[in-house]
N, C-alpha and C positions, 0 to 999 in steps of 0.2 A: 554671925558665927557664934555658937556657944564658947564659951570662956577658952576650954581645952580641949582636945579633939586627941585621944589615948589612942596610937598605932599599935598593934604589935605583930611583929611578924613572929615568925615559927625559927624559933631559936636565935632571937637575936633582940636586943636592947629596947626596952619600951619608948617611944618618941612621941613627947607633950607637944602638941603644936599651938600655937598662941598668935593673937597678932601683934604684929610687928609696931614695937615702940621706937620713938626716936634714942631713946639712949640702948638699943638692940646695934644701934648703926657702927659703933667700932669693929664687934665681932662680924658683923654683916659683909662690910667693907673689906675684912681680912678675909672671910671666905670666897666673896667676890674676887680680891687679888689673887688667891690659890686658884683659881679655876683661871684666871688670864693665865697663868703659869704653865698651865699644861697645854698652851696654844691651841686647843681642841672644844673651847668653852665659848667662845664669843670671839666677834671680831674689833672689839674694844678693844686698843694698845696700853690701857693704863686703866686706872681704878679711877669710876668715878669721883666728885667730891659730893658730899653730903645734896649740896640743890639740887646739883645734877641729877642725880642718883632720884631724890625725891619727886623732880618734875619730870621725870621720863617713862615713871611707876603709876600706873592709877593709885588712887587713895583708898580703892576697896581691894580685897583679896590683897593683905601682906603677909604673908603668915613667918612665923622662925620656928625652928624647930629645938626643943631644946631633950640632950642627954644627959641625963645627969644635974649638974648645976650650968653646963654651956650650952652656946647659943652652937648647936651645929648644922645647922644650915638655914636657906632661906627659899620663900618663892616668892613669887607677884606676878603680876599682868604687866602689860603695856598695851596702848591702843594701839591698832595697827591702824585709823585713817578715823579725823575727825567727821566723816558725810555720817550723816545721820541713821543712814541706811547701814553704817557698821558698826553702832552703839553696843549691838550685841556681839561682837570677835576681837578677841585680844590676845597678844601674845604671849607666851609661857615663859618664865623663865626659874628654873626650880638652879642651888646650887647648892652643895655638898662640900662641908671643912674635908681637908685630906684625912683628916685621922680618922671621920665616921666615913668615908664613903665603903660602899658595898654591907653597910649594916642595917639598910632598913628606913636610914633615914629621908634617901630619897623619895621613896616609897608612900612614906608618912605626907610626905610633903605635896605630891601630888596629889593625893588622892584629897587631903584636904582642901588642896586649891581648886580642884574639880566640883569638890561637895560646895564650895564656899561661890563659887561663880556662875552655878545654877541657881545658887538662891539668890545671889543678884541679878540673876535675869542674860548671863550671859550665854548665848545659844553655840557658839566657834569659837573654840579656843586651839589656837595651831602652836606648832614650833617649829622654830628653822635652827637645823643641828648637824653640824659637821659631818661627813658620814664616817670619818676615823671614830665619833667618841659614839662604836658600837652600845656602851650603856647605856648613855641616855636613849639613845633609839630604843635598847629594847626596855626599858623602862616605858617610855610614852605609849610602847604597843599593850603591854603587858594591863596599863590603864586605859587601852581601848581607841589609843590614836593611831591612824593607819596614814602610811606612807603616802605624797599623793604628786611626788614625783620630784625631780631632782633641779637644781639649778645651778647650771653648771657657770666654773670663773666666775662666781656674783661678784665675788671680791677679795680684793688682795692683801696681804698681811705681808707686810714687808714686800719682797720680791717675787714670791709664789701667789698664785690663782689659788682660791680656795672656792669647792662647790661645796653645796649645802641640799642635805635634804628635808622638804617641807611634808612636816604631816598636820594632819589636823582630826581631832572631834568635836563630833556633831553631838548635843546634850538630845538623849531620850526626853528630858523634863522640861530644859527651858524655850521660852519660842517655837513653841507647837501652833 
């Protein structure tokens, strides 16, 4: 990845994307807990700790995004299955501090993570996303990932079934 990857959207705050250092991980980890918060983020009940966090994440494609002088949001992969036949499909997971979200930074974040996991050779990259947290979905369409259909009660949080809709894309570039 080049050093810095300069978003900007059309009226809204410039977003540095960088990758992701181990001393990124306090702000990381608090952004991380603000999206368990709003019950619509993941099916995680608590905030990773640091290893966890670390060994669940590939070591390519970390990115943070930073405004200003903060870290306001992050992304990364995870492997969806060690068979070798899926080296190239990993899972998305972009997250947004409450106080940038809806300014762009999600935005930045994706599209970096996209640019950054083609040039690692990564050909599918999907998300599986609440269908209340209409953002993220139209975020994921908005960068070209398309719906590819729903899973219903995968899992529960607490005492409610919660479905999930999975989308994914296919890279024009890598794995042709």
């Amino acid at each position: 990845m080049r050093p810095s990857i300069n978003e900007r959207a059309e009226g809204r705050s410039t977003v540095l994307l960088r990758p992701f250092a181990p001393e990124d991980w306090p702000a990381v980890k608090e952004i991380y807990r603000q999206g368990i918060e709003t019950g619509n983020a993941t099916f995680q009940p608590r905030v990773k700790e640091w290893e966890e966090w670390d060994s669940s994440t590939l070591k390519v494609c970390r990115l943070v995004a930073i405004v200003g002088a903060r870290v306001a949001g992050w992304a990364a992969l995870s492997a969806v299955s060690t068979r070798e036949a899926y080296r190239g499909v990993a899972e998305v997971s972009v997250y947004v501090a409450a106080a940038a979200r809806g300014s762009g930074v999600g935005t930045g974040l994706l599209n970096g993570l996209v640019e950054q996991s083609e040039r690692e050779g990564f050909w599918t990259l999907q998300a599986v996303i609440f269908p209340e947290n209409t953002a993220s979905i139209a975020l994921h369409q908005r960068r070209g990932f398309r719906i590819v259909g729903r899973r219903e009660k995968l899992g529960k949080m607490g005492d409610r079934w919660r479905d999930v809709v999975l989308m994914e894309r296919r890279s024009t570039i890598a794995g042709l």
